[in-house]
Biopython code that builds the backbone (N, CA, C, O; Angstrom):
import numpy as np
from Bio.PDB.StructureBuilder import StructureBuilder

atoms = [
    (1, "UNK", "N", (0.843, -1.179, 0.000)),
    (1, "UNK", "CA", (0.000, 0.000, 0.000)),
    (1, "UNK", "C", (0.888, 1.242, 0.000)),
    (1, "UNK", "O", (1.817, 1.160, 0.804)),
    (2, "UNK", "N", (0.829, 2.360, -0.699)),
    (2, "UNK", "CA", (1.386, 3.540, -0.788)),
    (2, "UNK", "C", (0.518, 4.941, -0.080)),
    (2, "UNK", "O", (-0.511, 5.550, -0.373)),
    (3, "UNK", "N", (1.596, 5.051, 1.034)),
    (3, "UNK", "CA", (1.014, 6.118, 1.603)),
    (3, "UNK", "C", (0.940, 7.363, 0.876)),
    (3, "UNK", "O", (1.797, 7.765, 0.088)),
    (4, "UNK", "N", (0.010, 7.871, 1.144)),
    (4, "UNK", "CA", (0.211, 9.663, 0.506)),
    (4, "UNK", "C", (0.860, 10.529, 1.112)),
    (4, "UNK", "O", (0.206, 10.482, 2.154)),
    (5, "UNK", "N", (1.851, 11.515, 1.366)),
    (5, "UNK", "CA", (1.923, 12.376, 2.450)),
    (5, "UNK", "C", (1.110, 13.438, 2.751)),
    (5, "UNK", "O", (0.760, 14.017, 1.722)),
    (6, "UNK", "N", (0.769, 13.815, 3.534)),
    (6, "UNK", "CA", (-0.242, 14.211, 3.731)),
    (6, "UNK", "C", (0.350, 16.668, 4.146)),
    (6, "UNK", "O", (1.437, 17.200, 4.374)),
    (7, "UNK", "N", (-0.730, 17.104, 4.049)),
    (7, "UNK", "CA", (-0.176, 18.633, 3.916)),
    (7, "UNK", "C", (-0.060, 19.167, 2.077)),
    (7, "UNK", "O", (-0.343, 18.556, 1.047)),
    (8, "UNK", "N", (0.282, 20.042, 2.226)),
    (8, "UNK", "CA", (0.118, 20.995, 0.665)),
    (8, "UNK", "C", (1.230, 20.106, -0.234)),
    (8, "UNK", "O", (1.900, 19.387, 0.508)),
    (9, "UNK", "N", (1.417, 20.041, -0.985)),
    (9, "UNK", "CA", (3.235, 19.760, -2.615)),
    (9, "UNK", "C", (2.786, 21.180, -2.620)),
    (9, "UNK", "O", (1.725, 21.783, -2.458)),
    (10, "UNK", "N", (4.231, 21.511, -2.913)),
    (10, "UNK", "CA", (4.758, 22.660, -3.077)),
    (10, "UNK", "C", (5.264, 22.215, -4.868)),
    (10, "UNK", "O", (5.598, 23.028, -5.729)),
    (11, "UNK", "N", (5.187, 20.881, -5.003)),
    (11, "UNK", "CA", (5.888, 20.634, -6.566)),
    (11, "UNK", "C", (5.248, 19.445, -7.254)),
    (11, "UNK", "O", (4.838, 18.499, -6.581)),
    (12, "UNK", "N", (5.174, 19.460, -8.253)),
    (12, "UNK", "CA", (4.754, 18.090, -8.823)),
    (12, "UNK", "C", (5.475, 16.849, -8.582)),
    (12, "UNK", "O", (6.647, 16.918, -8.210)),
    (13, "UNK", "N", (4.702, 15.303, -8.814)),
    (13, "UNK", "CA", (5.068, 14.296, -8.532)),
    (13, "UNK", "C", (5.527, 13.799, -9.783)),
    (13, "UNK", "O", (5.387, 12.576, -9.804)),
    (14, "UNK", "N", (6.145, 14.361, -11.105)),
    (14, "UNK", "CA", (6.502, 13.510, -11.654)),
    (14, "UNK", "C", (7.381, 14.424, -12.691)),
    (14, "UNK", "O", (7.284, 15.651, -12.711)),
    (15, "UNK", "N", (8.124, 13.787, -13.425)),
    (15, "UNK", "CA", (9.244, 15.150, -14.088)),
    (15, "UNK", "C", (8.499, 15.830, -15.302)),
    (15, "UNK", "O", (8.665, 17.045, -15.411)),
    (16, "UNK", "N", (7.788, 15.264, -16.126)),
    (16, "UNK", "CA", (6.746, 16.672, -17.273)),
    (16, "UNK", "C", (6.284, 17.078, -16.096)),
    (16, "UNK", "O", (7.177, 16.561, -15.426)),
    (17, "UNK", "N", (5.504, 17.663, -15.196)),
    (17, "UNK", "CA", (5.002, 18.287, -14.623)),
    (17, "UNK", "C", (5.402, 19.335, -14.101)),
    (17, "UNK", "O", (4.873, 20.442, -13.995)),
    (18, "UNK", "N", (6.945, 18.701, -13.581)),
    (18, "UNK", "CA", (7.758, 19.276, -12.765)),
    (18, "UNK", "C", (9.045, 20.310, -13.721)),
    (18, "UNK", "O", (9.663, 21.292, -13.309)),
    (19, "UNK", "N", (9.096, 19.833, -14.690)),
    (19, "UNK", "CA", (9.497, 20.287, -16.053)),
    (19, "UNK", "C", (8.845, 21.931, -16.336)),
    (19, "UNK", "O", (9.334, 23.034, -16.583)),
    (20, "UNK", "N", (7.703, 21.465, -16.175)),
    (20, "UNK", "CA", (6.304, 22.761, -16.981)),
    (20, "UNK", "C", (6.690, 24.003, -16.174)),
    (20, "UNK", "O", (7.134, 25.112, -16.473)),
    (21, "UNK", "N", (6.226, 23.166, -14.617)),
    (21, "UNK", "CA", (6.318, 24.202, -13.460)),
    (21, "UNK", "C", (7.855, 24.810, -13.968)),
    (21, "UNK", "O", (7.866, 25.503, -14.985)),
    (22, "UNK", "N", (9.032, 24.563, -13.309)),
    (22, "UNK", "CA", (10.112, 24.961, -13.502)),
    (22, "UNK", "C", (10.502, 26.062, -14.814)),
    (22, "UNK", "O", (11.181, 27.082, -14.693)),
    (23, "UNK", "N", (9.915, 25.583, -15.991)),
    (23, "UNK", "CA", (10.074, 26.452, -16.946)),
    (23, "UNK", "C", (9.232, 27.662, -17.289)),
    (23, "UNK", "O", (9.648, 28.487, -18.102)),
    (24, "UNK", "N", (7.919, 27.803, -16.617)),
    (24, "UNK", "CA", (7.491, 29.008, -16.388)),
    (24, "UNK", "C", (8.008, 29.557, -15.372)),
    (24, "UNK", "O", (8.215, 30.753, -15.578)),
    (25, "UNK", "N", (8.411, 29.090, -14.021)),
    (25, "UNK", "CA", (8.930, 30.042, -13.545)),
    (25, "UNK", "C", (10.414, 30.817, -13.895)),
    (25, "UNK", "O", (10.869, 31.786, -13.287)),
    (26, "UNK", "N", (10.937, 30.219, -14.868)),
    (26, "UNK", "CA", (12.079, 30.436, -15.544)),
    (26, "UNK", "C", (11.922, 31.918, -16.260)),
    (26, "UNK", "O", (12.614, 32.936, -16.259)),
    (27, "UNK", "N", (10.802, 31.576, -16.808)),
    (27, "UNK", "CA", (10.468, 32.835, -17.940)),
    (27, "UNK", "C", (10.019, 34.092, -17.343)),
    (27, "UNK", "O", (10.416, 35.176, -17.770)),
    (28, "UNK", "N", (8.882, 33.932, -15.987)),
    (28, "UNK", "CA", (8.702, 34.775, -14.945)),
    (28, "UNK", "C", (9.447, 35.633, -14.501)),
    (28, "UNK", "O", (9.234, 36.829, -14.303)),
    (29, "UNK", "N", (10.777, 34.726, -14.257)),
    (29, "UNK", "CA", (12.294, 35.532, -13.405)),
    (29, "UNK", "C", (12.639, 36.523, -14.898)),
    (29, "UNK", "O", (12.738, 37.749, -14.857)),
    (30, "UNK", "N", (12.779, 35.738, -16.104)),
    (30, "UNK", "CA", (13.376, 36.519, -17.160)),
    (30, "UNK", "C", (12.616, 38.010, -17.329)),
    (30, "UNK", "O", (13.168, 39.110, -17.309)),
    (31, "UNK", "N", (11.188, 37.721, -17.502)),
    (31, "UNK", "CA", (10.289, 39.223, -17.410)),
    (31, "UNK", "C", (10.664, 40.036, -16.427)),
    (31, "UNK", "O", (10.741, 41.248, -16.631)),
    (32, "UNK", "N", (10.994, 39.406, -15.043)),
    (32, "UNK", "CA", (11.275, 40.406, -14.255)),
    (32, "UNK", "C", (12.405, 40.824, -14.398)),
    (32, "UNK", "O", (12.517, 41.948, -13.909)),
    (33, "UNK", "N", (13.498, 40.368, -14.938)),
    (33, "UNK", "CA", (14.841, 40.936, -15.169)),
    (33, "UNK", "C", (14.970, 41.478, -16.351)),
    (33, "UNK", "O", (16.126, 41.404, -16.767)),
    (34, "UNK", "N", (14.099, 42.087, -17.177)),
    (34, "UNK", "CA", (13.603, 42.936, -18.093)),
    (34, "UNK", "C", (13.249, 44.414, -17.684)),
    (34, "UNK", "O", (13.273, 45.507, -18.251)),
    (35, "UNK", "N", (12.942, 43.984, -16.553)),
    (35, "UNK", "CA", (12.113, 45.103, -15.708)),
    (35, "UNK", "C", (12.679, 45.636, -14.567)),
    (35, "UNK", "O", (12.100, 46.278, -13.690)),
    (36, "UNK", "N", (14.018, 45.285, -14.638)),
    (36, "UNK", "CA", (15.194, 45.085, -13.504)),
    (36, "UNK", "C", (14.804, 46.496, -13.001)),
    (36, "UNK", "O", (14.093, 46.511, -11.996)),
    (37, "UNK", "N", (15.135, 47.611, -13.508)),
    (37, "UNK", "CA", (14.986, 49.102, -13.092)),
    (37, "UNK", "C", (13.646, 49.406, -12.050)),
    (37, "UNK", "O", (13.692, 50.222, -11.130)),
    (38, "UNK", "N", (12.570, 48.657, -12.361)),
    (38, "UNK", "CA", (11.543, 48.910, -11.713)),
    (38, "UNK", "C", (11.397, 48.387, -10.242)),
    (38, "UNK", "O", (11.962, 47.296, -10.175)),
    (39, "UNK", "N", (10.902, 48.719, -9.145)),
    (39, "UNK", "CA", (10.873, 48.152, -8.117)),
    (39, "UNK", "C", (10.173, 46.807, -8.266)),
    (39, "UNK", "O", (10.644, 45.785, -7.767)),
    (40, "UNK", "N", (9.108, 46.827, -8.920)),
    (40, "UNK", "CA", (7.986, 45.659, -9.036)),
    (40, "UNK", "C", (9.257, 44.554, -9.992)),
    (40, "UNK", "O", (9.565, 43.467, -9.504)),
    (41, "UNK", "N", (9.695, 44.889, -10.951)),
    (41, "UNK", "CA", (10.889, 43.784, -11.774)),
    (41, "UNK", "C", (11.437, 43.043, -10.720)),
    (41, "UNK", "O", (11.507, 41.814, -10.705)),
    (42, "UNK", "N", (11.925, 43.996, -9.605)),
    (42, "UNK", "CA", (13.383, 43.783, -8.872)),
    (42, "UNK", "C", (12.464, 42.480, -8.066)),
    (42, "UNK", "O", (13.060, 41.434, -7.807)),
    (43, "UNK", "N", (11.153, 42.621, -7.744)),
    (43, "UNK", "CA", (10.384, 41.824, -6.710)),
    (43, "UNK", "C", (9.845, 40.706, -7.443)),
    (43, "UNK", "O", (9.594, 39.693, -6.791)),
    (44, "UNK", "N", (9.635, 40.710, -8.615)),
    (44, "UNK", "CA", (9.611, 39.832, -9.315)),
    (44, "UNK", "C", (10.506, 38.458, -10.006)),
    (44, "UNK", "O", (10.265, 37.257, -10.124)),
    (45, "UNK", "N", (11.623, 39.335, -10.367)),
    (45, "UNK", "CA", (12.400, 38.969, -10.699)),
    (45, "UNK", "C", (13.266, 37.677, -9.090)),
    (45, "UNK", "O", (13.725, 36.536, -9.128)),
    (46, "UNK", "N", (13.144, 38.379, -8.302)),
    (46, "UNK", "CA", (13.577, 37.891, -6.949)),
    (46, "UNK", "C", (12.944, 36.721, -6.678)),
    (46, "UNK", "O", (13.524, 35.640, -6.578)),
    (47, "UNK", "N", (11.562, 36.927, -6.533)),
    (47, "UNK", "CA", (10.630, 35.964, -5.544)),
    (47, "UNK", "C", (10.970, 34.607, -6.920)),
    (47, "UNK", "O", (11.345, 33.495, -6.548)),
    (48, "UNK", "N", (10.766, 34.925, -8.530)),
    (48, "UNK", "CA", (10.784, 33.525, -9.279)),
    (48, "UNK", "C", (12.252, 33.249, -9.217)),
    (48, "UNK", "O", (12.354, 32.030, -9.353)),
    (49, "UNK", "N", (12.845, 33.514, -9.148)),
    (49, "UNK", "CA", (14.707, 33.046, -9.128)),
    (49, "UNK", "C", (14.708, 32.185, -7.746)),
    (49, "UNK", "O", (15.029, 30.997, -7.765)),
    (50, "UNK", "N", (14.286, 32.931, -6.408)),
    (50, "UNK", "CA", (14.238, 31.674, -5.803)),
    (50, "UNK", "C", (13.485, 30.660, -5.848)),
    (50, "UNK", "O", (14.022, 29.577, -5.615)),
    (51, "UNK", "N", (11.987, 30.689, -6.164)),
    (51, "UNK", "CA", (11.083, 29.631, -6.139)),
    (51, "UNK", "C", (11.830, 28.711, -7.147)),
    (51, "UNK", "O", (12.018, 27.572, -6.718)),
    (52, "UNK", "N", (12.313, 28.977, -8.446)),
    (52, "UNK", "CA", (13.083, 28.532, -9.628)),
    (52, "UNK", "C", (14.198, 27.515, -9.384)),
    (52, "UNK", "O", (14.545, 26.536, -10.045)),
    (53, "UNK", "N", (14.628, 28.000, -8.316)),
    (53, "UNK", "CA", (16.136, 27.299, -7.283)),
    (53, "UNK", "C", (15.276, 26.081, -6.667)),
    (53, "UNK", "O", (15.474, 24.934, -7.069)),
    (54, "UNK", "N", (14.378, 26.351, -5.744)),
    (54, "UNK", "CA", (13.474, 25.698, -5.117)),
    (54, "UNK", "C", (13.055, 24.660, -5.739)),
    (54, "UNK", "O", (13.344, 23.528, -5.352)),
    (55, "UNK", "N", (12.451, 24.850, -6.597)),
    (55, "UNK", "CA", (11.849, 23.839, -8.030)),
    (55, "UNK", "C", (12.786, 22.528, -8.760)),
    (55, "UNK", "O", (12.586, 21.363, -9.103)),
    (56, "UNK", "N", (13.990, 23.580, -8.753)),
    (56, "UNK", "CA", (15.145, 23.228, -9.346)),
    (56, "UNK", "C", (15.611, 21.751, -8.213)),
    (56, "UNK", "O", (15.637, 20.529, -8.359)),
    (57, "UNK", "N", (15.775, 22.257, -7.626)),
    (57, "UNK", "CA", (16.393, 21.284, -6.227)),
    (57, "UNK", "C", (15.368, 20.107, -6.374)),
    (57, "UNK", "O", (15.910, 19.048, -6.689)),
    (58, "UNK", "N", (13.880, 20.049, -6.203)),
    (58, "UNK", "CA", (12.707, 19.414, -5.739)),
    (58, "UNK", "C", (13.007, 18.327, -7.264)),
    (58, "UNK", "O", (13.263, 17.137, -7.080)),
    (59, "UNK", "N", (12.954, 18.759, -8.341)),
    (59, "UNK", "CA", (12.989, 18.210, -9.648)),
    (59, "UNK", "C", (14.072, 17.184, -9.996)),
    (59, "UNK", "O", (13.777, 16.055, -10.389)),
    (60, "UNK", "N", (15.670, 17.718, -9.799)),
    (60, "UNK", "CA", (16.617, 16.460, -9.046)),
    (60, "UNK", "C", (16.188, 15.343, -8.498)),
    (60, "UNK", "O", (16.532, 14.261, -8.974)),
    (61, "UNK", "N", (15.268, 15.441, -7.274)),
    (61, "UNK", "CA", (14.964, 14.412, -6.874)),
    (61, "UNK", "C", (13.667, 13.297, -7.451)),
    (61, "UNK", "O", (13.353, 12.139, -7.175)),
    (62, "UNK", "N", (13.300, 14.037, -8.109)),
    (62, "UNK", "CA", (12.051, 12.966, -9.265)),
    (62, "UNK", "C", (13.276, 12.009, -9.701)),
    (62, "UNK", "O", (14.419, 12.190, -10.120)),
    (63, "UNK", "N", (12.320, 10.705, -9.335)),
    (63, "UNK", "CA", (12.670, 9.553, -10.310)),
    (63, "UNK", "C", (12.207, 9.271, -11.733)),
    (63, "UNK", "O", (12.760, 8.729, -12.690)),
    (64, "UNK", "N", (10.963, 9.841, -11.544)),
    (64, "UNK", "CA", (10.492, 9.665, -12.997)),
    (64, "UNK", "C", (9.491, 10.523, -13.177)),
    (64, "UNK", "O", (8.924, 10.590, -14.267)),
]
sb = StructureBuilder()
sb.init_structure("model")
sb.init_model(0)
sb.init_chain("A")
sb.init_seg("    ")
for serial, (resi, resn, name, xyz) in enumerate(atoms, 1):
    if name == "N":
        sb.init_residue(resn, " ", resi, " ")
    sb.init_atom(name, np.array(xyz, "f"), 0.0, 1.0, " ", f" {name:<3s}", serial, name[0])
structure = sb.get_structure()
């Protein structure tokens, strides 16, 4: 029997998924570093670069 864990994913369970996620937030960070000059870019650009890292790390660990 396979337990579920139980609480929120913060990431998908499988690598296309985890793929998708990761690469929009990729493009997210890029818009905001377009927009670097602006305060809203700089906050943008910030919050997807780390979630992106975050993602990044979580996605490594997919087996499949």
């Amino acid at each position: 029997m396979l337990v579920q864990p139980r609480g929120p994913r913060f990431f998908a369970r499988n690598r296309r998924d985890g793929a998708r996620l990761l690469s929009s937030t990729l493009t997210i960070a890029v818009i905001g570093l377009v927009g670097w000059q602006h305060t809203a870019g700089r906050v943008v650009a910030s919050i997807a670069g780390a979630l992106s890292l975050f993602w990044w790390l979580q996605y490594r660990q997919l087996k499949q």
